[in-house]
Backbone as CSV, one residue per row, in Angstrom:
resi,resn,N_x,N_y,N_z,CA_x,CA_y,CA_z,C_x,C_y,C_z
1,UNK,-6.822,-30.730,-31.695,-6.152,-30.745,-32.971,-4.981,-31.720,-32.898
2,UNK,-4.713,-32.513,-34.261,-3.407,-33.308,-33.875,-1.950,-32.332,-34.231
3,UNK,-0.567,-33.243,-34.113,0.131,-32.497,-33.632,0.464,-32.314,-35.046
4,UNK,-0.147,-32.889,-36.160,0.444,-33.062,-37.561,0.269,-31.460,-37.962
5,UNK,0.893,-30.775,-38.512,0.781,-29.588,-39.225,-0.542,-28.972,-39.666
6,UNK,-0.799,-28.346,-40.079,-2.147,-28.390,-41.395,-1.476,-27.383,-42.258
7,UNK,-2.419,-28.251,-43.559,-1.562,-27.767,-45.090,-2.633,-26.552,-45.271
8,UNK,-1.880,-25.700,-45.601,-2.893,-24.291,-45.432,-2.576,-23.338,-46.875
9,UNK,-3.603,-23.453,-47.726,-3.021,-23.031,-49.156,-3.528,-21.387,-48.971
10,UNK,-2.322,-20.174,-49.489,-2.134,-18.966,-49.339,-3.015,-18.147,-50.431
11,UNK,-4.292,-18.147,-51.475,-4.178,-17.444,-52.137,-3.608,-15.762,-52.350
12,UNK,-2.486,-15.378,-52.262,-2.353,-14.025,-52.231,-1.226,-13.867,-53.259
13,UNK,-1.663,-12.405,-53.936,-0.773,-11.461,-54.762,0.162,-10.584,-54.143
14,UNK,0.414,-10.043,-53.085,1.143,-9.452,-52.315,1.942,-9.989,-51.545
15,UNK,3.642,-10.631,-51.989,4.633,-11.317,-51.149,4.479,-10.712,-49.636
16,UNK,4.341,-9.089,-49.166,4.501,-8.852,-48.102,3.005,-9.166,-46.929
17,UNK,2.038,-8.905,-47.974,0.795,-9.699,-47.079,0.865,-11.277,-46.765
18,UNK,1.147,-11.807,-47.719,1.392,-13.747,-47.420,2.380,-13.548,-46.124
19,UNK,4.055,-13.358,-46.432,4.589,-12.926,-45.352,3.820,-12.684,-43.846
20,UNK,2.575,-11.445,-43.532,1.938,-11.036,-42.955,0.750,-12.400,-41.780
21,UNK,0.474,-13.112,-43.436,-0.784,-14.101,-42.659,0.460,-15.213,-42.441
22,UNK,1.545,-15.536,-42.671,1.910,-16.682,-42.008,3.001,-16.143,-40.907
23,UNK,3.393,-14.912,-40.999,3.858,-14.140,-39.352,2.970,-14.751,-38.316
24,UNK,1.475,-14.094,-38.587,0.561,-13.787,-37.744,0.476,-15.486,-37.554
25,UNK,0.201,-16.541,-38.326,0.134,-18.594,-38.335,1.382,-18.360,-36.932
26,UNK,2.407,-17.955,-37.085,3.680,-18.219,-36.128,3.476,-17.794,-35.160
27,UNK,2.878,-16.603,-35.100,2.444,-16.052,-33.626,2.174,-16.334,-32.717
28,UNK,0.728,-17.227,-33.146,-0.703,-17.391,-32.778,-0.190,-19.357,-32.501
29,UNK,1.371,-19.848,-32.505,1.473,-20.839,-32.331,1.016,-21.995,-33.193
30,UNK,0.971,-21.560,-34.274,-0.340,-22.566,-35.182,0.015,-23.418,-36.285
31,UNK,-0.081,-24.901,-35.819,1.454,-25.643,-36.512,0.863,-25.920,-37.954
32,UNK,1.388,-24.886,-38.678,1.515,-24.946,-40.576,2.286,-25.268,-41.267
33,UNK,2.023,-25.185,-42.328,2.698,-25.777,-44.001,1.668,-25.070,-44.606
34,UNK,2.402,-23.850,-45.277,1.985,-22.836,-46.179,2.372,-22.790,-47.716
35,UNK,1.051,-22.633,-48.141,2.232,-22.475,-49.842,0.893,-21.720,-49.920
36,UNK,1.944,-20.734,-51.177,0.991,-19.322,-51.442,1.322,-19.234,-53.056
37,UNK,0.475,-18.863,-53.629,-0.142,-18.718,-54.661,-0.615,-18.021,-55.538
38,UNK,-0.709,-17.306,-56.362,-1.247,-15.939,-57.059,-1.910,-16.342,-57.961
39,UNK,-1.986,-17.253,-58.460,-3.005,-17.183,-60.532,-4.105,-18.123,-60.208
40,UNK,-5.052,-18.371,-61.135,-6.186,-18.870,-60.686,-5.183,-20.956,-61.793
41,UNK,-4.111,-20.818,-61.754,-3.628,-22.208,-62.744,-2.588,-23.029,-61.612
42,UNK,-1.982,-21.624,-60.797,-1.743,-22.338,-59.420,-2.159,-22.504,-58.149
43,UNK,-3.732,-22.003,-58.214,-4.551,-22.297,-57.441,-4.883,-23.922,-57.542
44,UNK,-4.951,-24.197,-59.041,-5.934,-25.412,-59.532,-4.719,-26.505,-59.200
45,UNK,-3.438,-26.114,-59.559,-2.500,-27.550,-59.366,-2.345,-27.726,-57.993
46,UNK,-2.256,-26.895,-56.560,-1.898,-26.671,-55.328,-3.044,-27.294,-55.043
47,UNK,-4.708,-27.366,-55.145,-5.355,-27.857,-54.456,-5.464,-29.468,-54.901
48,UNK,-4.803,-30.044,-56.109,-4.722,-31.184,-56.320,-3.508,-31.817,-55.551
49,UNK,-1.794,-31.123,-55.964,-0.636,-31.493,-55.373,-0.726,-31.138,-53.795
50,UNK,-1.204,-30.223,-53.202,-0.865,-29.746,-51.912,-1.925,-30.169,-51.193
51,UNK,-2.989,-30.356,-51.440,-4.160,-31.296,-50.867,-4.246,-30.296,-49.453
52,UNK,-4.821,-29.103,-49.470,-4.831,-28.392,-48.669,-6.143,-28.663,-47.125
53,UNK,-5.714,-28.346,-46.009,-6.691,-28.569,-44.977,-7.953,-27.142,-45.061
54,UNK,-6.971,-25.851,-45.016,-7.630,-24.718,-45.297,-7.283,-24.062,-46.220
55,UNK,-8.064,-23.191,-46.968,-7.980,-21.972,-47.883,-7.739,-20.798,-47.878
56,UNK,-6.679,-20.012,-47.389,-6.882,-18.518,-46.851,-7.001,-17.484,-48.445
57,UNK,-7.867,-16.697,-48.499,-7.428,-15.927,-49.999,-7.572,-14.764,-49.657
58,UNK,-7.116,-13.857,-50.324,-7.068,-12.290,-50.765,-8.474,-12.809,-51.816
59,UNK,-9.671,-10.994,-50.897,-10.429,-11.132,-51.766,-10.181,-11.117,-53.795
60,UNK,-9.497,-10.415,-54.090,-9.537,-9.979,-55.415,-8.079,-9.873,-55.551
61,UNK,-7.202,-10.682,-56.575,-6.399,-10.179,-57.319,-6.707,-10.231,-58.922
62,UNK,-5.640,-9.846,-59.381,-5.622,-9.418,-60.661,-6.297,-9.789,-61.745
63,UNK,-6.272,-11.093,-61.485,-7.059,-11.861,-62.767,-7.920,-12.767,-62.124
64,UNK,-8.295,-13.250,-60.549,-8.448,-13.835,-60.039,-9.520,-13.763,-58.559
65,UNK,-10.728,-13.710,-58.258,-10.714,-13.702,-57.150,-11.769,-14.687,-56.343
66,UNK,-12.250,-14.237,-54.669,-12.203,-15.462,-53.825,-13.319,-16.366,-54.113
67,UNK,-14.158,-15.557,-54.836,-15.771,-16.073,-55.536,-15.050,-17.204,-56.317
68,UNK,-14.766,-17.059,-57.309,-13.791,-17.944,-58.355,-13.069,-19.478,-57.268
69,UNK,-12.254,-18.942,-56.854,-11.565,-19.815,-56.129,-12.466,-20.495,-55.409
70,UNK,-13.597,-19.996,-54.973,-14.711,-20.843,-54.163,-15.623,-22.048,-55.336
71,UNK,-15.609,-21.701,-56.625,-15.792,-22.306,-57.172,-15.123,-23.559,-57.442
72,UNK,-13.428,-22.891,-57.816,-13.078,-23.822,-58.165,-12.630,-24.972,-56.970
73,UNK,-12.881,-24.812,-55.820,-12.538,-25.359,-54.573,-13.399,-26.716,-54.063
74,UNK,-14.793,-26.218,-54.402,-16.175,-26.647,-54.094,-16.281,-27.610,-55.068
75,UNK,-15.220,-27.362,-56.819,-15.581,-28.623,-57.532,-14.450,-29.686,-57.035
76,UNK,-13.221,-29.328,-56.668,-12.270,-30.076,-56.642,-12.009,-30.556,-54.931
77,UNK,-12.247,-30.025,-54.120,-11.910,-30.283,-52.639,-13.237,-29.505,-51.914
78,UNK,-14.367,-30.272,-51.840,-16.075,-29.990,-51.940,-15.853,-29.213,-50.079
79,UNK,-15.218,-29.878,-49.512,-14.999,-29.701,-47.581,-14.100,-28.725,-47.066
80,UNK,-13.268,-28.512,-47.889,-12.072,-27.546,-47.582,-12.621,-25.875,-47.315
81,UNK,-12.355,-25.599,-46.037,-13.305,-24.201,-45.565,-12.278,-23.063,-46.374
82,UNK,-12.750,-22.250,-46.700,-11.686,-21.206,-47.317,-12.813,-19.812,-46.491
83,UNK,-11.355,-19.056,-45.923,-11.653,-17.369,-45.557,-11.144,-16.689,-46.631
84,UNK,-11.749,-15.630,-46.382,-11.199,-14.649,-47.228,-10.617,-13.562,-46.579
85,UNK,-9.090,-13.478,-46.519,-8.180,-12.736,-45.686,-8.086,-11.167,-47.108
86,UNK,-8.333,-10.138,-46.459,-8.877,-8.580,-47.113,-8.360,-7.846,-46.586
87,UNK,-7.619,-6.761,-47.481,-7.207,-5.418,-47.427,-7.657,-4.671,-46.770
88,UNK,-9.577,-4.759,-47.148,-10.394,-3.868,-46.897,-11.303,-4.203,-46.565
89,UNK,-12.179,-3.233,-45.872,-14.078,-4.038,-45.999,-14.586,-3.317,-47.204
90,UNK,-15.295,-4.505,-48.272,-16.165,-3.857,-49.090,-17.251,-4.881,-49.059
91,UNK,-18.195,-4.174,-48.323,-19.374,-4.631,-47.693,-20.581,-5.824,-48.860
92,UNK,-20.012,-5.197,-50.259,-20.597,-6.416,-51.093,-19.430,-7.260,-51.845
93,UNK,-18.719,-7.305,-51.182,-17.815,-8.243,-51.736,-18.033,-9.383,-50.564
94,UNK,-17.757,-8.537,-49.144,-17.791,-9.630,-48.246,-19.260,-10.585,-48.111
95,UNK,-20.101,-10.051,-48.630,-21.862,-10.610,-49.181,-21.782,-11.475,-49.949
96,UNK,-21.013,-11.234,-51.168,-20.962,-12.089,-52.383,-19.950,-13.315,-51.628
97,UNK,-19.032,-13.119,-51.389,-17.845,-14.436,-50.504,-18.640,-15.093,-49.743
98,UNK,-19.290,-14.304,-49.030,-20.079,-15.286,-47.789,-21.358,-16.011,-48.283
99,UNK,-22.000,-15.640,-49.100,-22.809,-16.198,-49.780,-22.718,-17.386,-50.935
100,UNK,-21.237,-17.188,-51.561,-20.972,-18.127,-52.465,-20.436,-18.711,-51.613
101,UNK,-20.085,-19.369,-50.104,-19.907,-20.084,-49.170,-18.511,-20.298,-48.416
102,UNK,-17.666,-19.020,-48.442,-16.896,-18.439,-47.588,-16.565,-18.742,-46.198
103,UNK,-16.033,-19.026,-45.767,-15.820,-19.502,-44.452,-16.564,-17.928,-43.395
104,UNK,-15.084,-17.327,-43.359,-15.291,-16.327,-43.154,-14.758,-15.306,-43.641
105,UNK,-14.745,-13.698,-43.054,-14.032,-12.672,-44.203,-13.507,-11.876,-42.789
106,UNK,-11.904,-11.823,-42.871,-11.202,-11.585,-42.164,-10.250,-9.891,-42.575
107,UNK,-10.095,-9.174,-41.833,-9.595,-7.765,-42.399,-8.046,-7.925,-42.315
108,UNK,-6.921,-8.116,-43.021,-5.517,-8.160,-42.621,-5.411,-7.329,-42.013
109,UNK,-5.855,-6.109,-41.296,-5.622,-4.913,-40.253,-6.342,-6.216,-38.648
110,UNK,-6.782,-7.200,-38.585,-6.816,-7.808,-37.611,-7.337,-9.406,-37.439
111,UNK,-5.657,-9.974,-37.840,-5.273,-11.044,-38.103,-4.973,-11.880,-36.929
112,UNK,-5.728,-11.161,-35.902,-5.630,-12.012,-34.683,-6.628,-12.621,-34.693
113,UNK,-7.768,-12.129,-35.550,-8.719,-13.410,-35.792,-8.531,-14.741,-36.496
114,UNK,-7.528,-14.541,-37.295,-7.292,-15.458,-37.883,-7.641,-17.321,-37.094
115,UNK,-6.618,-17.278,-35.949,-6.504,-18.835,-35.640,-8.145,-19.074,-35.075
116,UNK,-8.585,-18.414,-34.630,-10.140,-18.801,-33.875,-10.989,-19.178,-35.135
117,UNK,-10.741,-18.482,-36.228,-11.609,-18.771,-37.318,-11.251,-20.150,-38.446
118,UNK,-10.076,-20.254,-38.261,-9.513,-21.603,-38.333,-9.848,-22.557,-37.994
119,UNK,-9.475,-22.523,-36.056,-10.322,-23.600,-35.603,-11.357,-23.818,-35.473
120,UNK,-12.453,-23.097,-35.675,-13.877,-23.141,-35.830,-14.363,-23.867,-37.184
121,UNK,-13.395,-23.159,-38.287,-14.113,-23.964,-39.481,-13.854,-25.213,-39.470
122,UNK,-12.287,-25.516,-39.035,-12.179,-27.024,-38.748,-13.359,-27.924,-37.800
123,UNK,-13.416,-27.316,-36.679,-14.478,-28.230,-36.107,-15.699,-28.783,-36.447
124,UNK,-16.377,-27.323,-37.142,-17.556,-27.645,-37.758,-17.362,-28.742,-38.896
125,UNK,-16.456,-29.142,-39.621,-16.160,-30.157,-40.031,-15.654,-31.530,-39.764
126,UNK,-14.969,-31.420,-38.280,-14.250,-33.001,-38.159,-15.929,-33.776,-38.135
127,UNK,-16.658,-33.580,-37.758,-17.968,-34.537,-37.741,-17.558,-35.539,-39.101
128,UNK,-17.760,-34.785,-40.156,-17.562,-35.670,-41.331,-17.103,-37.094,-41.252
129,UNK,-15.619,-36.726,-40.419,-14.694,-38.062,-40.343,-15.097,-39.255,-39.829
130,UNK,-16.084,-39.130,-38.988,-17.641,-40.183,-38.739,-18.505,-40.842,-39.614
131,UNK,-17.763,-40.477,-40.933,-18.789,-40.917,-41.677,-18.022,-41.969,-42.802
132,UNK,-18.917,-42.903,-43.231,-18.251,-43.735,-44.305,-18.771,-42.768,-45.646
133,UNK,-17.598,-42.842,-46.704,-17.980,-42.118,-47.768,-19.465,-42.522,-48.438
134,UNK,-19.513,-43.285,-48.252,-20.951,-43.725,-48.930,-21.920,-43.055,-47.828
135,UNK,-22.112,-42.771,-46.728,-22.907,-41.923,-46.032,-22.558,-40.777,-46.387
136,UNK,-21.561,-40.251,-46.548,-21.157,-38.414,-47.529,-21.986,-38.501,-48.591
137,UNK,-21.623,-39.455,-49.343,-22.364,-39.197,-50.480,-24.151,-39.203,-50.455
138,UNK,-24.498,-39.918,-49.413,-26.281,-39.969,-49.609,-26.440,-38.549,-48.906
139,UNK,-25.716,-38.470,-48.305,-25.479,-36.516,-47.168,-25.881,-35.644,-48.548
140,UNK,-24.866,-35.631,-49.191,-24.925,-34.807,-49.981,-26.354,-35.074,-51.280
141,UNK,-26.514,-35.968,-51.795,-27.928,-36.271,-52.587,-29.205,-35.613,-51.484
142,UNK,-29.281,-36.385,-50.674,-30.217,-35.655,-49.829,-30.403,-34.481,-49.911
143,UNK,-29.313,-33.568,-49.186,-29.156,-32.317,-49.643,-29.114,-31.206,-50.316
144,UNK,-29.328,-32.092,-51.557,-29.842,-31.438,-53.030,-30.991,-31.405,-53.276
145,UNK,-31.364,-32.709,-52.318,-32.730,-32.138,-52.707,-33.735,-33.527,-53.287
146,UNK,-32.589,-34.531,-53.663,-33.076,-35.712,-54.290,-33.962,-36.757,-53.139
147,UNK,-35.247,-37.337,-53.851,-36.207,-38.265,-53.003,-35.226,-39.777,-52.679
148,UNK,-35.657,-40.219,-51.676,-35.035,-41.737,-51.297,-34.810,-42.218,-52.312
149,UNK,-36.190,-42.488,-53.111,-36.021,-43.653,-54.207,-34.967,-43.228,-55.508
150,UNK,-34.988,-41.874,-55.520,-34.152,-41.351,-56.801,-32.661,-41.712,-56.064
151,UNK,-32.373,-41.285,-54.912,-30.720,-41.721,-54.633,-30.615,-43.261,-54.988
152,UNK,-31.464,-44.233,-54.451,-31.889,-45.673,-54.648,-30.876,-46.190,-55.998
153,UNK,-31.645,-45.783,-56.581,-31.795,-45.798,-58.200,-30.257,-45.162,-58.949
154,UNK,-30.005,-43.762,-58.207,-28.769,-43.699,-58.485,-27.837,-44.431,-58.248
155,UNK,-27.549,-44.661,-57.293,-26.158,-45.381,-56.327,-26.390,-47.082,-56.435
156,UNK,-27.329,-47.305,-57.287,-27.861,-48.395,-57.593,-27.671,-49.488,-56.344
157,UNK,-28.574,-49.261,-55.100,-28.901,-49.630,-53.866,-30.308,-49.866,-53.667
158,UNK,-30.704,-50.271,-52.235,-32.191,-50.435,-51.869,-32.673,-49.169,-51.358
159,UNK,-33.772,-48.799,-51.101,-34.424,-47.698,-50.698,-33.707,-48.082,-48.830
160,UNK,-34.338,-49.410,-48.659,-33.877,-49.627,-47.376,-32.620,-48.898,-47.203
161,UNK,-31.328,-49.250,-47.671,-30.272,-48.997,-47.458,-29.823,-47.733,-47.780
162,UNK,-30.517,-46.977,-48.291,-30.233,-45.551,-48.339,-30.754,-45.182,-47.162
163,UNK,-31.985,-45.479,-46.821,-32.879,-45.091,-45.208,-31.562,-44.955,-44.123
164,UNK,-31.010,-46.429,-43.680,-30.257,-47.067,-43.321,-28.971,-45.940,-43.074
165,UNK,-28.504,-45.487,-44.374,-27.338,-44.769,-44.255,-27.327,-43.061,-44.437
166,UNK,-28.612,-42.800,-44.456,-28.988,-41.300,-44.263,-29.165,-41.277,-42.368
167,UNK,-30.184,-42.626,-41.658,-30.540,-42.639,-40.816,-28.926,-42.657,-39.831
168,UNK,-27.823,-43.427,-40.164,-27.134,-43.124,-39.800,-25.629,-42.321,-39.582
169,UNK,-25.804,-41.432,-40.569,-24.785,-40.240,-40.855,-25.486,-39.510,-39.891
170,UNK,-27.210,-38.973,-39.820,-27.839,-38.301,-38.795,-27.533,-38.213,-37.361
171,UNK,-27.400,-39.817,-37.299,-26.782,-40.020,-35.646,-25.328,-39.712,-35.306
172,UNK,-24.609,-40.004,-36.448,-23.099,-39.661,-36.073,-22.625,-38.242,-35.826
173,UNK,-23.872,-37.628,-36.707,-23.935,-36.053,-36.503,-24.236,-35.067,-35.566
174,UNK,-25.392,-35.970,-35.119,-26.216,-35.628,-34.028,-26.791,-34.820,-34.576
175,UNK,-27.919,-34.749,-35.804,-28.573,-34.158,-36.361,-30.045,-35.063,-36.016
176,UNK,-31.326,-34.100,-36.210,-32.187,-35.435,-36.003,-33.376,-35.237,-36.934
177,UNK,-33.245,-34.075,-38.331,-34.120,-34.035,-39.246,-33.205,-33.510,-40.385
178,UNK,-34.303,-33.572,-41.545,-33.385,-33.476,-42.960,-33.060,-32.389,-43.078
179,UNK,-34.072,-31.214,-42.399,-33.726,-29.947,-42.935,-32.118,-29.820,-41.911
180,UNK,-32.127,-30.179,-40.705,-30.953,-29.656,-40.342,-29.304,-30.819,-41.111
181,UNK,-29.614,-31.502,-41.703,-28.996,-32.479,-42.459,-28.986,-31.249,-43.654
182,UNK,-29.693,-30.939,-44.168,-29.343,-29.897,-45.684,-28.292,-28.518,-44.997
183,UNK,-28.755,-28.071,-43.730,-28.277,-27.203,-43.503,-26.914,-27.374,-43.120
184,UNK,-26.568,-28.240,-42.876,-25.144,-29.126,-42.460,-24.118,-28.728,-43.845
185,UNK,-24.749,-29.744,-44.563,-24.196,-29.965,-45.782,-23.936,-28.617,-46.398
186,UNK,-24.871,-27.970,-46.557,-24.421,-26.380,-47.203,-23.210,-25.884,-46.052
187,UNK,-23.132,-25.667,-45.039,-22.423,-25.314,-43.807,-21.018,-25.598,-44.403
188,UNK,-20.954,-27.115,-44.327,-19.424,-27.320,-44.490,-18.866,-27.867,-46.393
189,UNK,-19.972,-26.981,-47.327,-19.504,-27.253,-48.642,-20.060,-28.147,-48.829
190,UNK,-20.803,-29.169,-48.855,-21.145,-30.250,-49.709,-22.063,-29.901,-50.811
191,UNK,-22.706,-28.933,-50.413,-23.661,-28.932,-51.752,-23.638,-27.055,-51.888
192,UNK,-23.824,-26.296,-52.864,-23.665,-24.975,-53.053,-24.827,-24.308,-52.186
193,UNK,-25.093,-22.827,-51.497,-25.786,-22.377,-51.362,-27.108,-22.318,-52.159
194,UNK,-26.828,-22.421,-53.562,-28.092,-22.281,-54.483,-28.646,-23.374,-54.538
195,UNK,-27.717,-24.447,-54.472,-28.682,-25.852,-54.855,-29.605,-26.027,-53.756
């Protein structure tokens, strides 16, 4: 990890739980920049102004919860891993989070998981940084599902050169077929579970 901070956006309604998950950030040695958050309007300006590395949320507040925020996360910052830091276990909530593509779902009764699950989601992502955006982007078409010639045609390129730059995001990945290329992409957000 570098020595730069990471910007780590708080969704939580409870001053003494936020308090709680960035105790536990200090603990665990874990060099942050926290800003915490409650409404689903300063969720939306924080992930534009604060340009966050990770997402921590409280499954459910008031008007607001982590399903939602996964939405709105996935349209605006497609890579950004978000957990869902919980009161409680409720066994279909943590289904629905993990399924709408959740990092992970963490119990605030044991927040010592916290940094391992951090650095894990990060890793599974630095791969990316291997990549020229124009290889993200055929990553992600692929991944949806779209044929060579239709990305072609989109990105208004050669078939060759889509080959070319699917063939080599694969290698930077160390992936060596499409299906594990789709499974990637869903992994670290690029494309939704459903698509």
């Amino acid at each position: 990890m570098s020595d730069c901070p990471l910007r780590i956006l708080l969704l939580e309604g409870r001053p003494a739980d936020a308090e709680l998950v960035e105790h536990e950030l200090k603990r665990a040695r874990f060099p942050a920049v926290t800003r915490v958050v409650d409404t689903s309007d300063a969720f939306a300006h924080a992930l534009r102004e604060f340009a966050p590395d990770v997402v921590l949320s409280d499954h459910s507040l008031a008007q607001f919860n982590a399903v939602a925020a996964l939405r709105l996360l996935r349209a605006t910052c497609p890579t950004v891993p978000l957990i869902v830091v919980a009161g409680a276990l409720d066994e279909r909530a943590a289904v629905e989070t993990l399924k709408a593509g959740a990092e992970d779902f963490i119990l605030k009764t044991n927040l010592g998981r916290l940094r391992p699950a951090i650095d894990a989601a990060l890793a599974v992502r630095r791969p990316l940084d291997k990549l020229s955006p124009r290889q993200v982007e055929v990553l992600r078409l692929v991944a949806q599902g779209h044929p060579t010639r239709e990305i072609a045609r989109r990105l208004e390129l050669s078939v060759k050169t889509i080959e070319t730059h699917r063939a080599e995001a694969m290698k930077r990945l160390g992936i060596h077929d499409v299906a594990g290329l789709v499974r990637y992409a869903v992994r670290v957000g690029l494309v939704s579970p459903e698509a």
